[in-house]
N, C-alpha and C positions, 0 to 999 in steps of 0.2 A: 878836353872839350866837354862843356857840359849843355845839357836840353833840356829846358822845362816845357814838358808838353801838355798843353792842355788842351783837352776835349770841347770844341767850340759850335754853337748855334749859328753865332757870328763874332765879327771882330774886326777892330779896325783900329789903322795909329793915325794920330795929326801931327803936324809936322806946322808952329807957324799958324796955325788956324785951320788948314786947310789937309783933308784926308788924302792923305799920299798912298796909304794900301788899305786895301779889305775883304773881307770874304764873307761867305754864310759856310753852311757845315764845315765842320774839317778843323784844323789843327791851329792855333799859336803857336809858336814858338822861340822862345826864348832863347838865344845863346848866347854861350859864356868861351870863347877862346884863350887859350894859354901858349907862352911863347914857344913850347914846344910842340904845339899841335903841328898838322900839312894837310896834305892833302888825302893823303891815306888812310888816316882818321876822317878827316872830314868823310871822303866816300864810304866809312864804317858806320858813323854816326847816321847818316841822311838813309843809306841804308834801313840799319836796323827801327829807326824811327817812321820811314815809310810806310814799313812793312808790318809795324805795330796792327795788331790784331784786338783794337779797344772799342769798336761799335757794336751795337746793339744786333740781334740778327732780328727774324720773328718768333724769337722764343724769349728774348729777352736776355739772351748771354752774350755777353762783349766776345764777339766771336768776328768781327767785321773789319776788312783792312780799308785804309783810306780812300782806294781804288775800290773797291767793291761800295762803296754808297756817294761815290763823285764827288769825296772833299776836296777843299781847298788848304792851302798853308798857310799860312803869315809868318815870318819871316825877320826875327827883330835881333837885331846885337845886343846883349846886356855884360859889359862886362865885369857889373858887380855882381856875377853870380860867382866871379872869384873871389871874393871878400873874406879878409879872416881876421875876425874879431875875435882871436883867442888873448890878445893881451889890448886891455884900456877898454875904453867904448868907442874909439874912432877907427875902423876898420880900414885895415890895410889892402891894397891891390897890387901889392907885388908882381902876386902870382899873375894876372891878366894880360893879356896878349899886348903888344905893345902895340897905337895905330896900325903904323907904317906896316905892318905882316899881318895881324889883326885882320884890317879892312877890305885886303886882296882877299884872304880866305873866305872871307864873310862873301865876297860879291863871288868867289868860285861855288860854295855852295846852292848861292840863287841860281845861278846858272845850271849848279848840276843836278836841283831838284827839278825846275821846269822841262828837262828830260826825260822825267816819267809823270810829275804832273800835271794835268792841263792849267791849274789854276795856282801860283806862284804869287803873290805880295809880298811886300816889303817894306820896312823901316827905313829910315836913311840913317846909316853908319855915323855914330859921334853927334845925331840931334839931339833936342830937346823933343822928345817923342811921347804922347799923350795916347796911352794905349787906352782899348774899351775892349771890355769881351761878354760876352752872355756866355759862361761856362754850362757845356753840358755833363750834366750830374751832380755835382762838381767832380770832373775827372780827371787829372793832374799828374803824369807821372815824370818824373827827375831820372834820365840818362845823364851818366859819365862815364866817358872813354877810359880812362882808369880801372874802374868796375868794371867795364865789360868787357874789355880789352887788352887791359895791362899796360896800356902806353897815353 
């Protein structure tokens, strides 16, 4: 499973014309599912991503978890963050979750982040999804379950 997490002012996806999720402070994020992810990663991921310690405090050191300055999430499936373009120029997605296992996981996550955060949005799984973000700092960091985890 992979996170692109970026550090947001605000942000928001459309879906069709019409804004289906949004937030102000707090997080994007983008995920990437693989057909051997679960749910025990997923709880690994949403976890450690939570609990990221990447806001500002009043000294000006990213010392801040998403609960501690009342962000919000956004919530988007991307599953070309499994793409691998090591051979040709047309990238392959082998590797990505397949729908059908894919889009339960994706909608158990939403579910298990609104758990501990007040404020949860969301993509709709397999749209054509027109994201907008106001990135703060620009601050962007790439979890993978792999890397962190070994699985």
């Amino acid at each position: 499973m992979r996170f692109v997490v970026q550090r947001v002012k605000e942000a928001s996806v459309t879906v069709d014309g019409a804004v289906v999720g949004k937030i102000g402070k707090g997080y994007l994020v983008l995920i990437g599912i693989k057909d051997d992810d679960t749910e025990a990663t997923a709880d690994r991921m949403l976890q450690k991503m939570i609990n990221l310690r990447i806001f500002e405090d009043e000294n000006g050191k990213t010392n801040l978890s998403l609960e501690q300055v009342g962000g919000g999430l956004l919530l988007i499936s991307q599953f070309t963050l499994y793409a691998d373009a090591r051979k040709g120029n047309r990238p392959s997605f082998i590797r990505a979750g397949k729908p059908d296992m894919a889009e339960p996981l994706y909608e158990y996550m939403i579910r298990k982040a609104k758990e501990t955060v007040p404020v949860v949005e969301r993509g709709i799984f397999g749209a054509d999804m027109k994201v907008s973000l106001l990135n703060d700092g620009p601050f962007t960091l790439y979890l993978d379950s792999e890397e962190l985890f070994g699985n």
